[in-house]
Steps between C-alpha positions, in 0.01 A plus 500: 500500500496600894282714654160331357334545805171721450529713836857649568789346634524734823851521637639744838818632556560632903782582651616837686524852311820466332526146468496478129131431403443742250864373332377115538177580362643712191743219420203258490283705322773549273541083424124480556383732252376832543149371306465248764575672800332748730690672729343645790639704771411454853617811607255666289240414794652720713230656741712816642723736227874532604391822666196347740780207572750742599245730678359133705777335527353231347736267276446357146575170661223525785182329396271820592699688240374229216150415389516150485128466503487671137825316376315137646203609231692604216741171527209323544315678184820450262532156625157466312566658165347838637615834440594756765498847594830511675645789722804657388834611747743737333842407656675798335288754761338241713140646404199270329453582144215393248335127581489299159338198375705206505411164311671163587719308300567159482773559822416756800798597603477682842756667709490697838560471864168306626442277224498200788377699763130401489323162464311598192783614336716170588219272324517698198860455372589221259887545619577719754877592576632698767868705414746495801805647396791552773408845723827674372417404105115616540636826651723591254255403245198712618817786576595486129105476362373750720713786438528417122146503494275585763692874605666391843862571596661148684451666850126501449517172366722383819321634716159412349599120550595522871127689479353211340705192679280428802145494251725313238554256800138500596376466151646413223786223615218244609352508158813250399363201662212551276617491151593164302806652441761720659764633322801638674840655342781558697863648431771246461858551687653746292161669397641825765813488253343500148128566579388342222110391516530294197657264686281441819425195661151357511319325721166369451233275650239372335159364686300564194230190462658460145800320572888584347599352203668192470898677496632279775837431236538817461642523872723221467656572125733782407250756647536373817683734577294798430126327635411325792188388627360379815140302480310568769328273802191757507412575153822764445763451249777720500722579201809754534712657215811583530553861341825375309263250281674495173315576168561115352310433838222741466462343205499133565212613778346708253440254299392259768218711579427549179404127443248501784299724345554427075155714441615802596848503351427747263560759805854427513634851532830684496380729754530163723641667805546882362531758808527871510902620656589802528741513222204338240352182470640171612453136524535237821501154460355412776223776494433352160422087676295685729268672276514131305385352811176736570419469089469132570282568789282714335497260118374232727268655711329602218492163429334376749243789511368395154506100610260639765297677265537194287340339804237722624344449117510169492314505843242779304444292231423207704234693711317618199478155365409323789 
């Protein structure tokens, strides 16, 4: 069975608002398991309303507006197998609502704007990944979300990203050379023609201390041409997916993955790559490797958190009988 590590598995999603965390993270929770997983919100630490940011001019993306300090200590005390008392940010008005006790599972998952930004909160993340979708796909993604949902009309939403471009410069970009792994989509030729986002490219590049699995055939067989991969000089391995990858090879890469990780196959899901469109829910292939990929992250960092706990007793026991 995975995830036999006695403190949680603690994994970050960053990225931009609009970038797709809260999608990513509700497709992995999804696969995951909803037992397993706790989801937390970083935008829930919020130090200023939506009316004290507007009345500042203070952004959601400037540090001042956050308190990291507090979200530092209650990473830290989940990492542990604590429970929290935990803010809460109502999107819907922008106002703070009820805080409410929040117990870890056997994954943290944990999603917001500064999840890199500090030093504490860098050496707490098992896997950290940071989303970097092309500018004109995260627009019209936090275009669509926030006037479904959050009660702007797209010329507050345009004009509250020129508002928030300089800070998003300032503050959130440089968090990407921080993660182990940066995942970036981008729309393929005739993506202006169809503008279909089941069938994005990916790019990502992994620098995670757990290396990539052994799939080196499957960029030289018949899904060549779908995946290629570059192995990095520095430490960086970069794999790209071609938004066209067939389902026969999804599924021969499924099932790659699959293999490197045979105690946690039970998770094998049909919500493998499910996303929200607006005409209902959909499925992209190569959404679906990439949410493959970060499983296998997260099976075998849990891994090697119990082989140190494994460790750290043996070293216990040793000491007491000595």
């Amino acid at each position: 069975m995975p995830f036999r590590a006695r403190r949680p598995i603690m994994f970050a999603l960053v990225g931009d608002s609009g970038a797709g965390k809260s999608t990513l993270a509700r497709g992995c929770a999804d696969i995951l398991g909803a037992d397993r997983v706790t989801q937390i919100s970083l935008d829930d630490y919020h130090a200023l309303d939506r009316a004290a940011r507007t009345a500042t001019g203070l952004t959601a993306l400037h540090p001042d507006s956050s308190h990291l300090a507090l979200m530092g200590q209650h990473a830290r005390l989940l990492r542990n197998g604590e429970t929290i008392f935990k803010p809460v940010y109502d999107h819907a008005d922008g106002t703070f609502g009820r805080p409410q006790f929040v117990r870890p599972g056997a994954i943290v998952l944990v999603n917001g704007l500064h999840g890199l930004f500090t030093p504490e909160l860098r050496s707490l993340w098992d896997v950290s990944v940071f989303l970097d979708p092309a500018p004109e796909l995260r627009a019209a993604w936090k275009i669509k979300r926030d006037t479904a949902t959050r009660g702007y009309d797209e010329a507050e939403v345009r004009q509250e990203l020129e508002a928030r471009r300089r800070d998003a410069e300032a503050f959130i970009t440089p968090q990407r050379e921080r993660a182990d792994i940066v995942i970036a989509f981008r729309p393929p030729a005739d993506h202006g023609r169809t503008n279909d986002d089941a069938r994005l490219d990916v790019r990502i590049r992994i620098a995670h201390p757990i290396p990539l699995p052994d799939l080196d055939d499957l960029f030289a067989g018949e899904t060549a041409r779908f995946l290629r991969m570059e192995r990095g000089t520095i430490g960086a391995d970069v794999v790209e997916i071609d938004g066209g990858l067939s389902d026969a090879a999804t599924q021969v890469v499924e099932d790659r993955i699959w293999k490197h990780m045979p105690a946690a196959r039970h998770l094998r899901s049909a919500r493998l790559g499910a996303f929200l469109d607006v005409g209902g829910e959909r499925r992209s292939n190569p959404l679906a490797v990439t949410q493959l990929l970060l499983t296998y992250y997260l099976v075998k960092a849990s891994a090697l958190a119990e082989k140190q706990e494994q460790l750290a007793d043996g070293i216990a026991t040793a000491a007491r009988a000595s």
